[in-house]
SERO-4910 file (N, C-alpha, C, O; in steps of 0.05 Angstrom, whole numbers):
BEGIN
 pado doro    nc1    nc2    nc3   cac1   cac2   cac3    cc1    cc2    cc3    oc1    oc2    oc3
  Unk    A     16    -24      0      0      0      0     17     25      0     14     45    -14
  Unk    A     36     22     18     48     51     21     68     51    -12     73     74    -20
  Unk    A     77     34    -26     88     30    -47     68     46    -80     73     53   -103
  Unk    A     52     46    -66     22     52    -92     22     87    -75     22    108    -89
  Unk    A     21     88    -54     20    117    -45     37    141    -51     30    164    -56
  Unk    A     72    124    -49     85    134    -61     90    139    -89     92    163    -98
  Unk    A     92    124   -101     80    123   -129     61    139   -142     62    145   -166
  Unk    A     42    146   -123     20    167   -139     36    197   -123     35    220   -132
  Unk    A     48    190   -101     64    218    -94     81    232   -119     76    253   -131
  Unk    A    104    212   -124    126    221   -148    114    218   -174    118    233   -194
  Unk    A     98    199   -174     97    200   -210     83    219   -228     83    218   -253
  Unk    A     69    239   -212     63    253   -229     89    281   -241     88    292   -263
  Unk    A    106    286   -224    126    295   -213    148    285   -238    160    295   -257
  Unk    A    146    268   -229    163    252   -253    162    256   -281    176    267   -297
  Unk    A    140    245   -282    128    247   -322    133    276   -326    143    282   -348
  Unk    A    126    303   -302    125    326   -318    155    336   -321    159    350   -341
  Unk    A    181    331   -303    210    328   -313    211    313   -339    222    323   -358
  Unk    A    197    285   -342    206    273   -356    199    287   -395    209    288   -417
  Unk    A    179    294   -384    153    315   -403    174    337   -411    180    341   -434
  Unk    A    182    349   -394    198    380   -395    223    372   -418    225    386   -438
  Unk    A    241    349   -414    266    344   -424    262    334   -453    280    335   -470
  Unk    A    231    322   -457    231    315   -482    230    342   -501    242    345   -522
  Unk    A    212    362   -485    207    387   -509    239    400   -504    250    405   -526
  Unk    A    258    407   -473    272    425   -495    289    408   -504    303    424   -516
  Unk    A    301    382   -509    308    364   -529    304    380   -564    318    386   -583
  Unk    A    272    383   -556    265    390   -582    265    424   -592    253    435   -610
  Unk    A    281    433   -574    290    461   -576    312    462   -601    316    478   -619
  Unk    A    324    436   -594    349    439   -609    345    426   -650    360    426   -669
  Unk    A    315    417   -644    315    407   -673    317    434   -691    314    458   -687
  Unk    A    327    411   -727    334    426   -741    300    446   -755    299    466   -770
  Unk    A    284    436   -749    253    445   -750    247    470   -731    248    469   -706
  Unk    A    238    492   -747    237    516   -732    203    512   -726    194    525   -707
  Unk    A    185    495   -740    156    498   -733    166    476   -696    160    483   -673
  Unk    A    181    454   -704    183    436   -678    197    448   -660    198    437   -638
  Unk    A    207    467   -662    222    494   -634    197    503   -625    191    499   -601
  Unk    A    178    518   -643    153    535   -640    146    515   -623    153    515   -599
  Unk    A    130    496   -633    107    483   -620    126    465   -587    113    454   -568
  Unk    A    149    465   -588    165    451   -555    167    486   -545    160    487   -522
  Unk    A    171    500   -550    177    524   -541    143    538   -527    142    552   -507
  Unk    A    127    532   -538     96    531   -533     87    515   -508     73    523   -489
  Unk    A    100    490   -513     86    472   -488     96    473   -463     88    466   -441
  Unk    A    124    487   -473    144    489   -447    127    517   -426    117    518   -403
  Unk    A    132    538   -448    114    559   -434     90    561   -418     85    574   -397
  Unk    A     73    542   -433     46    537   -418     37    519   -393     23    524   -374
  Unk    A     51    498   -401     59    470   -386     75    476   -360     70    477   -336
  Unk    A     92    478   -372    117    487   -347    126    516   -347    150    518   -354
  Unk    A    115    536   -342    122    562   -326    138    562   -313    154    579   -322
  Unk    A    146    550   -290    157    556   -276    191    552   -279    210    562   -268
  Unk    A    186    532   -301    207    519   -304    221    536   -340    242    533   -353
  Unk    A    198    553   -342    213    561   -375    226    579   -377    233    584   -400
  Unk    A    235    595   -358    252    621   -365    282    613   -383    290    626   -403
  Unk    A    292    593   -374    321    591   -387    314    584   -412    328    591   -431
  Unk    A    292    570   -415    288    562   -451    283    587   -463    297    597   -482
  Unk    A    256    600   -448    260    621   -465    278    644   -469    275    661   -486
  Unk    A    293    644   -457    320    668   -457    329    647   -475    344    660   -490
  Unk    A    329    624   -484    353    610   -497    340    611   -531    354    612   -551
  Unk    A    312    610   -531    296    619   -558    293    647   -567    289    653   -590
  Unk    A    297    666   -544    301    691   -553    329    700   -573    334    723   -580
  Unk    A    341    680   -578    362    688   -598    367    665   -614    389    657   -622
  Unk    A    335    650   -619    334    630   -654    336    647   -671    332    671   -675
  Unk    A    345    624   -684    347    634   -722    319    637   -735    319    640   -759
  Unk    A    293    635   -720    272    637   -728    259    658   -722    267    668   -701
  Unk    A    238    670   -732    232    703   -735    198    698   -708    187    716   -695
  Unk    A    192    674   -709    170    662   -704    167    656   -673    152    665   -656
  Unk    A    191    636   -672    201    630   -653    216    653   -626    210    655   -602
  Unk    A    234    667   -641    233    693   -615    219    704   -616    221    722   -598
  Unk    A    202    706   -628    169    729   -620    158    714   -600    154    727   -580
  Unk    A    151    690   -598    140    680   -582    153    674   -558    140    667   -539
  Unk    A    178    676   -556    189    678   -527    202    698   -526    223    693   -514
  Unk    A    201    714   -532    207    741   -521    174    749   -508    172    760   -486
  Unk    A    155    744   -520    128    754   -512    127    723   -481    125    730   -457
  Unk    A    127    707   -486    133    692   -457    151    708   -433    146    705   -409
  Unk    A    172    725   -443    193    736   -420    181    748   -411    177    745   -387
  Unk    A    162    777   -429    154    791   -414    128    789   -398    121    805   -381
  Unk    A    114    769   -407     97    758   -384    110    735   -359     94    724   -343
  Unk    A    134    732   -358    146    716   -340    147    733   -314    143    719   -294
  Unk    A    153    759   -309    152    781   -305    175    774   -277    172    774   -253
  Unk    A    196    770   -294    224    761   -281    254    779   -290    262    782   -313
  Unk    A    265    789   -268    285    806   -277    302    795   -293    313    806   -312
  Unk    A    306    766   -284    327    759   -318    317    758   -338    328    744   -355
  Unk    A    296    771   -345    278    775   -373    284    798   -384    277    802   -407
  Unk    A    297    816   -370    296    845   -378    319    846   -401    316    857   -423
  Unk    A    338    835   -392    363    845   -413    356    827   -447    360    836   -470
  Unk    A    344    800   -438    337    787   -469    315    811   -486    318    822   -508
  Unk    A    289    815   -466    283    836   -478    283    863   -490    270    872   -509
  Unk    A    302    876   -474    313    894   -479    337    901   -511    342    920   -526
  Unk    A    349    870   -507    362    874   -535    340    867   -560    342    878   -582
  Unk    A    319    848   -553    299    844   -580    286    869   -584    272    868   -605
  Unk    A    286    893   -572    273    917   -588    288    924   -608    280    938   -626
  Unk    A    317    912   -605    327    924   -637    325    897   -654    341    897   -672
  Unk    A    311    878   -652    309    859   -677    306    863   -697    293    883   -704
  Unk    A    319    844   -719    304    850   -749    274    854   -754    262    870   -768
  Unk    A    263    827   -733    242    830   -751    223    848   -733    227    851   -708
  Unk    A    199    862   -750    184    880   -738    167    870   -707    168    879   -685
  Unk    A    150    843   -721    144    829   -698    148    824   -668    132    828   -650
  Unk    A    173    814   -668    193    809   -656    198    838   -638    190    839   -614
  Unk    A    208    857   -646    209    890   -638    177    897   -627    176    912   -607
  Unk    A    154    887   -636    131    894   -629    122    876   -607    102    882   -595
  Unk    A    134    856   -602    126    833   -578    155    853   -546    150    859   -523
  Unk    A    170    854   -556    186    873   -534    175    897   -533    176    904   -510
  Unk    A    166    911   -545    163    937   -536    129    934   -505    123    944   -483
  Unk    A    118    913   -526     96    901   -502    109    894   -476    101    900   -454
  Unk    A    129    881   -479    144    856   -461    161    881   -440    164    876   -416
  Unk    A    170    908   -450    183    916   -435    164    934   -421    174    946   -401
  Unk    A    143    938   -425    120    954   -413    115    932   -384    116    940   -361
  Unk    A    110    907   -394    106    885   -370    125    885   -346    121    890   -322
  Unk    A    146    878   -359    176    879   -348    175    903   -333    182    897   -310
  Unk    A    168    935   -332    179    951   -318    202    961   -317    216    969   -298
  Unk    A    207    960   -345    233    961   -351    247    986   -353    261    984   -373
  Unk    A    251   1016   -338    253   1034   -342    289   1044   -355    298   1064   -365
  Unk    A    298   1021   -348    326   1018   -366    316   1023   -400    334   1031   -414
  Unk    A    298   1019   -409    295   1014   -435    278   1036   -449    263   1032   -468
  Unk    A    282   1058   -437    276   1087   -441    283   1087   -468    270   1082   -487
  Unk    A    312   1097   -466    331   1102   -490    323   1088   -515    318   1097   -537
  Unk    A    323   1058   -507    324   1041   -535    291   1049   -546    288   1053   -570
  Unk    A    275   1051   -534    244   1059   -536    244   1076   -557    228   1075   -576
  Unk    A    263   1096   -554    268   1122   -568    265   1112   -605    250   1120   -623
  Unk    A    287   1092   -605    271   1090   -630    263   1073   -642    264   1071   -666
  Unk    A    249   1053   -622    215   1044   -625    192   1061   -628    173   1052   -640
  Unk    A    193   1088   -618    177   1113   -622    179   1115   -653    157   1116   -663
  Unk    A    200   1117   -669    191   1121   -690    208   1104   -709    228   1110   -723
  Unk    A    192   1077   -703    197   1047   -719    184   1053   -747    167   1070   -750
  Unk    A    190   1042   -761    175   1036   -789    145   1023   -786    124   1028   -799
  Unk    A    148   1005   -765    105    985   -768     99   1008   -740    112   1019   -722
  Unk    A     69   1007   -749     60   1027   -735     54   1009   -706     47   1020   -685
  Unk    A     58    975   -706     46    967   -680     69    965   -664     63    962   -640
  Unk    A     96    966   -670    114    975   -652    114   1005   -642    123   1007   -620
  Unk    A    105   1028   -653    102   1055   -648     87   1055   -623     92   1063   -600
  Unk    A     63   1042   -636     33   1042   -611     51   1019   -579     47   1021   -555
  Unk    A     66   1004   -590     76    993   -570     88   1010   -554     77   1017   -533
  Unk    A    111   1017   -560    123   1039   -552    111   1059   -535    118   1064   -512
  Unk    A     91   1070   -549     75   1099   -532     67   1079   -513     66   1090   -491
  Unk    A     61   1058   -512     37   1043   -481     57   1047   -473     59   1066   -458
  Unk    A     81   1030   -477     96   1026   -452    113   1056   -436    118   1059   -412
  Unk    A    119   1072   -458    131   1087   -443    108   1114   -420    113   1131   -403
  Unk    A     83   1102   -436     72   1117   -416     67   1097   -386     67   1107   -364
  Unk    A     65   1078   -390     68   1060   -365     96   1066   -346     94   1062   -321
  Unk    A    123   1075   -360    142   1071   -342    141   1105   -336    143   1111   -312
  Unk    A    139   1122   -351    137   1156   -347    165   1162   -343    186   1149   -347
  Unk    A    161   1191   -333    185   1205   -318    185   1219   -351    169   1214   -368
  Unk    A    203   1234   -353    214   1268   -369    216   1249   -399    201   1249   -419
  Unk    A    234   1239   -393    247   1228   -423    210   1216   -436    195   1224   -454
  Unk    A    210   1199   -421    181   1186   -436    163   1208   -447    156   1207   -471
  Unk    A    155   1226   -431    132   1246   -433    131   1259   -455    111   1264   -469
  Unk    A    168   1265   -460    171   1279   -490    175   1263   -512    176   1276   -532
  Unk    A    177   1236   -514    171   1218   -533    136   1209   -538    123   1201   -558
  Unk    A    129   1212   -513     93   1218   -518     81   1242   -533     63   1242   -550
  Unk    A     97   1263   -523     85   1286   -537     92   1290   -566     76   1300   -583
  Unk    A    117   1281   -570    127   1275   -601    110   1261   -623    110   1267   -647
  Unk    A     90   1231   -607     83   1213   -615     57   1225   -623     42   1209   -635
  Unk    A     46   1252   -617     17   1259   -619     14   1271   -653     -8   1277   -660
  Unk    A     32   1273   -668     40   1274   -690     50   1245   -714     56   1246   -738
  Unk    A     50   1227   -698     49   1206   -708     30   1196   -732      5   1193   -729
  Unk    A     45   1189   -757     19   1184   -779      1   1163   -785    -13   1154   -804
  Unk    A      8   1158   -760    -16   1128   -761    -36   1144   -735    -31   1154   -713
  Unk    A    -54   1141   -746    -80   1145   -716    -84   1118   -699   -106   1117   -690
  Unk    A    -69   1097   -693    -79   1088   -673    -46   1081   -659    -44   1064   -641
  Unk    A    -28   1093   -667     -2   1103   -662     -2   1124   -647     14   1126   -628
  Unk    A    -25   1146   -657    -27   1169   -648    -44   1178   -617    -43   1197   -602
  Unk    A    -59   1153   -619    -84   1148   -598    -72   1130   -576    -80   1132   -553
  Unk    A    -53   1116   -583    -32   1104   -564    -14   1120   -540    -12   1118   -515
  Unk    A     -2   1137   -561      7   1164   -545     -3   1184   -530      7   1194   -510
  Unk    A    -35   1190   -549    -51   1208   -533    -59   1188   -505    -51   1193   -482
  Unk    A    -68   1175   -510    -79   1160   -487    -53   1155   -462    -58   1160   -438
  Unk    A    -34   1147   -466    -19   1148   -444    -12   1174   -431     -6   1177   -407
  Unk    A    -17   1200   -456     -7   1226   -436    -39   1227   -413    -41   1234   -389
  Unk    A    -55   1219   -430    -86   1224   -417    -85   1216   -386    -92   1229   -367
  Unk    A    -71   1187   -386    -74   1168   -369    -60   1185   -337    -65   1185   -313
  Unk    A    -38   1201   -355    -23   1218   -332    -27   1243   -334     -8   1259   -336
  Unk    A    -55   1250   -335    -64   1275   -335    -49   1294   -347    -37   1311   -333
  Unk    A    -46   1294   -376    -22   1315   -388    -40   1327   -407    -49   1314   -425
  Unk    A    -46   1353   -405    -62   1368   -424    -54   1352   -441    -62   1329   -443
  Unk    A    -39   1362   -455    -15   1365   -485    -42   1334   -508    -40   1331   -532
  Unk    A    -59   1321   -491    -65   1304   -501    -98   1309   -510   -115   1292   -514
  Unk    A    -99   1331   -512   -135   1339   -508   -137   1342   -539   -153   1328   -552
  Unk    A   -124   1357   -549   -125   1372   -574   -125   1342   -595   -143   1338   -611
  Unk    A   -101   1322   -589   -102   1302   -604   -117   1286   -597   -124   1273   -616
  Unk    A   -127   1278   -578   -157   1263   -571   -181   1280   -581   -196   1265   -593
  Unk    A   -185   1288   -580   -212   1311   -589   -214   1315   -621   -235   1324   -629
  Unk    A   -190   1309   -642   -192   1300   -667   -192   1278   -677   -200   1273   -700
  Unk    A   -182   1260   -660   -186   1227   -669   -219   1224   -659   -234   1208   -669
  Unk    A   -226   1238   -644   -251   1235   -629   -277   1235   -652   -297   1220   -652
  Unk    A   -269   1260   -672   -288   1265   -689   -273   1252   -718   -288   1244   -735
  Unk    A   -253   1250   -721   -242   1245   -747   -225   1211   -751   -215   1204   -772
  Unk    A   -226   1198   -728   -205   1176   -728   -230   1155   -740   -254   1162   -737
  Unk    A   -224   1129   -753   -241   1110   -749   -262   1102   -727   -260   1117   -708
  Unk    A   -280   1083   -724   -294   1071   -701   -285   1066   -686   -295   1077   -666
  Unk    A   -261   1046   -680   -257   1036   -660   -230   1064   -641   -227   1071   -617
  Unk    A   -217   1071   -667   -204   1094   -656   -221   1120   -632   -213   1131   -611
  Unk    A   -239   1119   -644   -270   1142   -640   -269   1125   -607   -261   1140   -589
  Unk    A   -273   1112   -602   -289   1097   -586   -259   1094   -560   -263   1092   -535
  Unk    A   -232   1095   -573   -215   1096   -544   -204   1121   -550   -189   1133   -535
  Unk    A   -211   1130   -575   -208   1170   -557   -227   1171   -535   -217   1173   -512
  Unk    A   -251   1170   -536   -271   1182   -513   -264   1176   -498   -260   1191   -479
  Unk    A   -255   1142   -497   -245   1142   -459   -229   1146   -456   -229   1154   -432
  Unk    A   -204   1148   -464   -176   1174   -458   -183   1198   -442   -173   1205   -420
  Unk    A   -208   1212   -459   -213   1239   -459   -227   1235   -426   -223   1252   -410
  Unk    A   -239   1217   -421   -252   1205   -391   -226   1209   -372   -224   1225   -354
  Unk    A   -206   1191   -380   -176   1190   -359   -166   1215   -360   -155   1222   -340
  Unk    A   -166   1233   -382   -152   1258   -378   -164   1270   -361   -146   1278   -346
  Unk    A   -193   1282   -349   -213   1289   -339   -204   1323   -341   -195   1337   -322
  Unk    A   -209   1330   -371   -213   1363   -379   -244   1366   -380   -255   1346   -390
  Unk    A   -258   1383   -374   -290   1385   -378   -287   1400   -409   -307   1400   -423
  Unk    A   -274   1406   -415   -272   1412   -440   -286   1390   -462   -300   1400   -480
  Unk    A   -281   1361   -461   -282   1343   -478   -312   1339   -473   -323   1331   -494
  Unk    A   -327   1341   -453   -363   1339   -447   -376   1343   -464   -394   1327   -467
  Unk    A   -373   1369   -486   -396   1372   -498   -389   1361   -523   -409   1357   -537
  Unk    A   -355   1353   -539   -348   1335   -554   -356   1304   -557   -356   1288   -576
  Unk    A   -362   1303   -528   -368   1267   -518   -399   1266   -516   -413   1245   -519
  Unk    A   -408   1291   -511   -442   1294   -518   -452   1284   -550   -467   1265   -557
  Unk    A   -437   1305   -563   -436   1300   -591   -433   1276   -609   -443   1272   -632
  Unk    A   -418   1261   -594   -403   1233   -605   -429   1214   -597   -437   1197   -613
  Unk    A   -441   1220   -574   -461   1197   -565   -488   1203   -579   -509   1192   -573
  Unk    A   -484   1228   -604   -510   1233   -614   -506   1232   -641   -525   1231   -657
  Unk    A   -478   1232   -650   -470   1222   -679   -479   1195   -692   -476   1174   -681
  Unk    A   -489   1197   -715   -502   1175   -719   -473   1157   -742   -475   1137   -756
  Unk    A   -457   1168   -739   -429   1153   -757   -428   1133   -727   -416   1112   -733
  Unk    A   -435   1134   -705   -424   1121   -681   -452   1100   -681   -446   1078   -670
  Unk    A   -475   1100   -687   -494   1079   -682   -485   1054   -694   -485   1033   -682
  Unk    A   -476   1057   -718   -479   1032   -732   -455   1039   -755   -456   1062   -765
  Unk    A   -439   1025   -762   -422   1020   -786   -415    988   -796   -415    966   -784
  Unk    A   -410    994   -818   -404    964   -831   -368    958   -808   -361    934   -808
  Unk    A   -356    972   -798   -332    958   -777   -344    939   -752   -336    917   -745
  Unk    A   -368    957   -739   -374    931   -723   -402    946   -711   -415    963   -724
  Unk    A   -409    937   -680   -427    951   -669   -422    982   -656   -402    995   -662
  Unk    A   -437    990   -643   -439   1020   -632   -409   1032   -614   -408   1054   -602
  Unk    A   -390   1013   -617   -373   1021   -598   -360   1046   -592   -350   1048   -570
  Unk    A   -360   1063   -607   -350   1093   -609   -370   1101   -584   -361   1108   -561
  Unk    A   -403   1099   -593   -425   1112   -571   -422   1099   -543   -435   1109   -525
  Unk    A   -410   1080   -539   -409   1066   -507   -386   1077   -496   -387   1082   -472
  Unk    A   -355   1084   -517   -338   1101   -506   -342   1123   -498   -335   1131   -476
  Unk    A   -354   1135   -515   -371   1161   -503   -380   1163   -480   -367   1172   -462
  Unk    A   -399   1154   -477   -411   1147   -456   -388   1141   -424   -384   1152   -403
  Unk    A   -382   1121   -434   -353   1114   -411   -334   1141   -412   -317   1129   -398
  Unk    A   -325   1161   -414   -319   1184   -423   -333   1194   -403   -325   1193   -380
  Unk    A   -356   1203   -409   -379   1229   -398   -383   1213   -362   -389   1224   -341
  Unk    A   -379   1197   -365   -398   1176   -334   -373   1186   -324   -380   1197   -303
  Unk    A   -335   1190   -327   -322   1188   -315   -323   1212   -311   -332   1219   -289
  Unk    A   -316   1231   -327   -324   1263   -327   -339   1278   -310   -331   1297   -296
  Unk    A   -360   1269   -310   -391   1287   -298   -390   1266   -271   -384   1275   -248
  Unk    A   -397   1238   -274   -398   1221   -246   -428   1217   -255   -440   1200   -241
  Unk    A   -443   1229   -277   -462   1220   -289   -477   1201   -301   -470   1207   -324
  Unk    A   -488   1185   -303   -505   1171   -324   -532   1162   -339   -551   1149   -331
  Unk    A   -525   1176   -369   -559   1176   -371   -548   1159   -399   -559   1167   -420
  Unk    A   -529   1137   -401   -531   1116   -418   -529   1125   -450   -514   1145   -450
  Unk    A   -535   1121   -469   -537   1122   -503   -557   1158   -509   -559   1170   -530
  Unk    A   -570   1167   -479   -594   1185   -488   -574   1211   -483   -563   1218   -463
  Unk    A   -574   1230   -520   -553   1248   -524   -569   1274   -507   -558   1289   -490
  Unk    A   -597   1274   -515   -609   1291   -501   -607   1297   -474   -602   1320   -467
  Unk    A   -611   1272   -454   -615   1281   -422   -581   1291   -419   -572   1307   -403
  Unk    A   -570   1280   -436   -529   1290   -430   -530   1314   -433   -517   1329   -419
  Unk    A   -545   1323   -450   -548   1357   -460   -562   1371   -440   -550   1392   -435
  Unk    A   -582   1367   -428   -596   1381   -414   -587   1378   -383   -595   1389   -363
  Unk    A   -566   1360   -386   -557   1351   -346   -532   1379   -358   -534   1401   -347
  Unk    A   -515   1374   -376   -487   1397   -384   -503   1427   -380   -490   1439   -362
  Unk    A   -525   1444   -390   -531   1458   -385   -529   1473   -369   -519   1495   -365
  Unk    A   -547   1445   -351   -546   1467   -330   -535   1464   -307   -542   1475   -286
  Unk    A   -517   1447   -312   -494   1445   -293   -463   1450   -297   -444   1448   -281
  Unk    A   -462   1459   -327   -435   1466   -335   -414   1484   -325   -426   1505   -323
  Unk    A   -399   1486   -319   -380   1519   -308   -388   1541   -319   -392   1539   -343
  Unk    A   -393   1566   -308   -402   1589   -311   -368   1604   -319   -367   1629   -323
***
């Protein structure tokens, strides 16, 4: 009996060592899909146990493969993650640069200011938008002025990236570029201007966010459902402390007559 007890003590223990050595075995095959898919199971399976693989996949010969563990480091949220990620923001490939710029936002990485700098103005716009999250997540001087740089950015959801992090830290400098993506950006752009314009909390943006929740480009479009008008809304509720829901009217008539004189 005690032989069967022990046995169900270690063996499960066992198989998952034994489990672990087969995949990174298969780290080393000459198959970059069979790295991906052992580099996958290791991450998910065994956490606890994957940091060295993935610091050891963060510098394959595959474009696929360090995207996906570099984006494992920075959810590992382990200081020996910082320096692998920190060098993948200058990778070849864009990807790869766009999974670190996320990864160093996670990380906390305020060493990685500088290199950020020109992730700010990368060639793919989803490393840019990476960039502005994270450096508004870590802040301080240097970041603020790579935010405010980024409000000129020629991608609008590059640009909404940036605005939204100055928003997040109450920085005017972000009203003017939220308040034109607000009326001029796409739907879904439309829809995380307003709540930016909520985190910045200017009363200025109220009767813009009035407007938005009575625009009928915001009811309905062939991109998806009403989401622009619920941002709105999420916007104005944070603003005022109000809520009268999708109705543009009662928003109009509560602003009236309660607006600043």
């Amino acid at each position: 009996m005690l032989c069967f007890f022990l046995a169900g003590l270690f063996l499960p223990a066992f198989c998952a060592a034994a489990e672990l050595a087969v995949l990174a075995d298969s780290l080393g095959s000459a198959d970059p899909a069979v790295r991906l898919h052992a580099l996958r199971e290791i991450a998910v399976g065994h956490p606890a146990q994957s940091l060295p693989f993935l610091v050891r996949a963060a510098a394959d010969d595959d474009e696929y493969v360090r995207e996906r563990a570099v984006q494992g480091l920075g959810l590992s949220g382990r200081p020996q993650a910082v320096e692998p990620v920190r060098k993948a923001l200058g990778d070849p490939d864009r990807f790869v640069r766009w999974r670190a710029a996320q990864a160093a936002g996670r990380l906390g990485d305020r060493g990685a200011v500088q290199t950020l700098a020109a992730c700010a103005v990368d060639e793919f716009w989803r490393v840019r938008a990476a960039a502005f999250q994270t450096l508004g997540r870590l802040g301080g001087d240097p970041a603020e002025r790579l935010l405010v740089a980024g409000l000129d950015d020629p991608d609008e959801q590059a640009r909404l990236a940036a605005a939204a992090a100055l928003a997040a830290g109450k920085n005017g400098a972000a009203l003017p570029a939220l308040l034109d993506l607000l009326k001029n950006g796409s739907m879904f752009v439309r829809d995380g201007a307003a709540v930016a314009l909520g985190d910045l909390g200017d009363p200025a943006a109220v009767e813009p966010l009035i407007e938005a929740v009575a625009d009928p480009r915001n009811e309905m479009e062939l991109e998806g459902r009403d989401w622009a008008r619920w941002g709105a809304v999420k916007g104005l509720v944070k603003l005022t402390g109000q809520d009268f829901g999708l109705d543009a009217a009662k928003w109009e008539q509560w602003w009236t007559a309660n607006q600043p004189r």
